[in-house]
LOMI-379318 format. One record per residue (C-alpha): y negated, x negated, z. Coordinates in steps of 0.02 Angstrom, whole numbers, plus 50000, padded with zeros to 5 digits. Layout:
BEGIN
YXZ...
END
This chain:
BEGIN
442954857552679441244849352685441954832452760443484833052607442254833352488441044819552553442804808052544442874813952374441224807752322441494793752406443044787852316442204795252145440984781052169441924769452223443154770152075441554770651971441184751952036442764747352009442684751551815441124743551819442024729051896443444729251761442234729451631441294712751683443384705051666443584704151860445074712751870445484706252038443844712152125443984729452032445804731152105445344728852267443624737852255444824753952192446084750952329444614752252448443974767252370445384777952378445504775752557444144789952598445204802652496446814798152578446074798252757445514816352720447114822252623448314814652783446944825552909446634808552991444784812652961444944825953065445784820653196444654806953220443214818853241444434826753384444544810853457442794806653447442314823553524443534822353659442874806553693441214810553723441594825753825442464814153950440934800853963439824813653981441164821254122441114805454192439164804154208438994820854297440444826054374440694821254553442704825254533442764809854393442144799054513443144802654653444624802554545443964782954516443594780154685445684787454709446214777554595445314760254668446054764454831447754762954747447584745554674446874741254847448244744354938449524738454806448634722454812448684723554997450414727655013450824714254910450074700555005450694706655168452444707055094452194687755053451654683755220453084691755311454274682855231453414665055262453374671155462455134677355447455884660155359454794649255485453594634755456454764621555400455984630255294454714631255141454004611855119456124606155164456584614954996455084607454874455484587254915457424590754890456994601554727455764588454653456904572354698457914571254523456194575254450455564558454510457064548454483457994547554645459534548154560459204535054450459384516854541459144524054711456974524354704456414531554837455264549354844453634537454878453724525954730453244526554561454134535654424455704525654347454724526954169453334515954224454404499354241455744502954107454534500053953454494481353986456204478454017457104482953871458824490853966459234510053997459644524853905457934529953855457434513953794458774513453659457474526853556456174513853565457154498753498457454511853349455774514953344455194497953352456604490753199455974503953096454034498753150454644479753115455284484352950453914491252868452894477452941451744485353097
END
C-alpha cells in the first residue's frame, strides 16, 4: 500500500513538471517528461514493484548465504571441480586422437589443403614461391586483371 502510493506521488509530480514544461511551449520535453512520469504508477499497478523487492530480498539472502555458509562454498568448490575436469577431459580427448592418427598424418593434410590457396593450380607455382597476385599487377594478362583495366578506363576518363 505504502510503496503504491509513493509511485503515485511520484508520477503526481512528475506530470506536474510536465505541465510546467507545456506551459514554457516545449511540448516535446513535456511529452517525454510525462511519459517518464507515468512509469512509477505503472510499475506499481503491473506488481513489478513488488516483485523487484522479492528479487532484491532474495538476493541478498543468498550473498549473505554465501558469506557464512560453509555448504555455499562447497557447492562452489563442486562446481569448480566440474569445469576442471570438463576442461580436462577435453584436452585429453584432443590428444588421443593426435596419438591415435600418428605424427605425420596431421601436417600431410594442411600443405595439400592450403595449395589452391597459394596458387598451385594456377601456372603450376610451386608451394615455396610467392603468391600469383604479386607478379600479375605488372603484366596486364589474367582473369583478375580484366577488373583493373575497367578500373583504370574509368580512372583515365575522368582524368586521374
Amino acid at each position: 500500500m505504502f510503496t503504491t502510493t509513493v509511485c503515485a506521488a511520484l508520477s503526481a509530480a512528475g506530470l506536474a513538471i510536465a505541465l510546467l514544461t507545456a506551459y514554457r511551449r516545449r511540448f516535446r520535453r513535456a511529452t517525454k517528461i510525462a511519459a517518464l512520469s507515468l512509469v512509477p504508477v505503472g510499475l506499481a499497478m503491473a506488481g513489478l514493484v513488488k516483485l523487484g523487492g522479492k528479487v532484491g530480498r532474495a538476493t541478498g539472502d543468498w550473498a549473505t548465504d554465501l558469506v557464512f555458509k560453509p555448504s555455499v562454498w562447497g557447492g562452489f568448490g563442486v562446481l569448480a571441480v566440474a569445469v576442471v575436469l570438463w576442461v580436462a577431459q577435453r584436452f585429453a580427448g584432443e590428444r588421443a586422437k593426435r596419438k591415435a592418427g600418428g605424427g605425420a598424418a596431421a601436417p600431410a593434410a594442411a600443405p595439400a589443403a592450403s595449395q589452391p590457396a597459394l596458387g598451385a593450380g594456377r601456372g603450376g607455382k610451386s608451394r615455396g614461391s610467392a603468391p600469383a597476385t604479386t607478379g600479375r599487377r605488372g603484366s596486364g594478362s589474367g582473369s583478375g586483371d580484366e577488373d583493373f583495366s575497367d578500373i583504370e578506363a574509368i580512372l583515365k576518363k575522368h582524368g586521374i
